[in-house]
N, C-alpha and C positions, 0 to 999 in steps of 0.2 A: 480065331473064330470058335464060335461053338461049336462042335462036337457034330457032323453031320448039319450044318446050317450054312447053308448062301446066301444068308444076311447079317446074322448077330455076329459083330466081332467088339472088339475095343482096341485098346494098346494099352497099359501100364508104362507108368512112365522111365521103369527100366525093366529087363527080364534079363537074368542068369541062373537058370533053373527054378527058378520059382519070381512070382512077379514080385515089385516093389512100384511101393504108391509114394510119392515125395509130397510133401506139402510146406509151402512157407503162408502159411495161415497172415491174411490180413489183420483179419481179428485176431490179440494175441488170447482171448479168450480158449478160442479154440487149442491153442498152443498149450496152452495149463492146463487146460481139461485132460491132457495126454499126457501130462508131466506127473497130477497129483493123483489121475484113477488109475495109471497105466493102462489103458486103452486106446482105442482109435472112438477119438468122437462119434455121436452119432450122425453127424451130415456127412461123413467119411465112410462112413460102415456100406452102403450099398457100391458104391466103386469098387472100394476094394473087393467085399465078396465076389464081384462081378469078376473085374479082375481074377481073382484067383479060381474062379469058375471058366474061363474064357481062356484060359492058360491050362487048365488041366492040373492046378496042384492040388494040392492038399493043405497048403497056408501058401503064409507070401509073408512080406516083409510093409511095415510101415512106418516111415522117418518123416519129423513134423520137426521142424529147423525155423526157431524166431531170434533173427539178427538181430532183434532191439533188444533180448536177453544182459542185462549182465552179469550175471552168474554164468561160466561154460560148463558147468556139471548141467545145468537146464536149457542152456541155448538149444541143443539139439538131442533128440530120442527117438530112440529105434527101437521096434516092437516085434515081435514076432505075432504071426496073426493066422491062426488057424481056419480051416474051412467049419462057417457054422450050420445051423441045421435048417437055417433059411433060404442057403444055396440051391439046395433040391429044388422048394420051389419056386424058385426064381429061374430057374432050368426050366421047368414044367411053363412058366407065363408066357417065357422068351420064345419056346417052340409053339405054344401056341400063338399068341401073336402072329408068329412068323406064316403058320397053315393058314391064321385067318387074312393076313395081307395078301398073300401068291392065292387063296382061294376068291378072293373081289378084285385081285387083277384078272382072273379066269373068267368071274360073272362080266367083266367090261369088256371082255375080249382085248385084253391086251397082253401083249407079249413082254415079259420083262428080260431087259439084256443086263444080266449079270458076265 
């Protein structure tokens, strides 16, 4: 969960001190795009920051694994992935958000059972 939040959580899809994001990319597009820039693609990037926002690290880990590879130097890569400077405010969206849901559950007079 976020940090003082009774709503925003996620799960990464493993956590051992710090979260890890797994992808077996449909599109192997997506897979090379991580092979040849060493990075996490951009349809990946909001997850994971999440992720590693919602876990409390400081990075996290991301591993992007295409079985159709035949090269095993490229089948599978692992990244290490720092906290960038968009997490701040993605913090700042998510607690609003949050004030402004439980604030129009209050205008409706409804009680929320968390």
């Amino acid at each position: 969960h976020l940090a003082g939040s009774l709503l925003i959580g996620g799960t990464p899809d493993w956590y051992c001190g710090f979260p890890l994001e797994v992808k077996v990319p449909y599109n192997p597009a997506n897979h090379y795009y991580t092979v040849e820039k060493n990075e996490v693609p951009p349809i990946y990037r909001p997850q994971t920051q999440g992720h590693i926002l919602l876990c409390g690290s400081d990075g996290g880990k991301f591993l992007s694994f295409n079985p159709r590879s035949e090269n095993p130097k490229t089948r599978r890569v692992i990244l290490d992935v720092v906290r960038d400077g968009k997490v701040a405010e993605l913090e700042s969206r998510l607690k609003h958000f949050e004030e402004t849901f439980f604030e129009r559950l209050r205008l409706l007079e409804i009680e929320p059972r968390l």
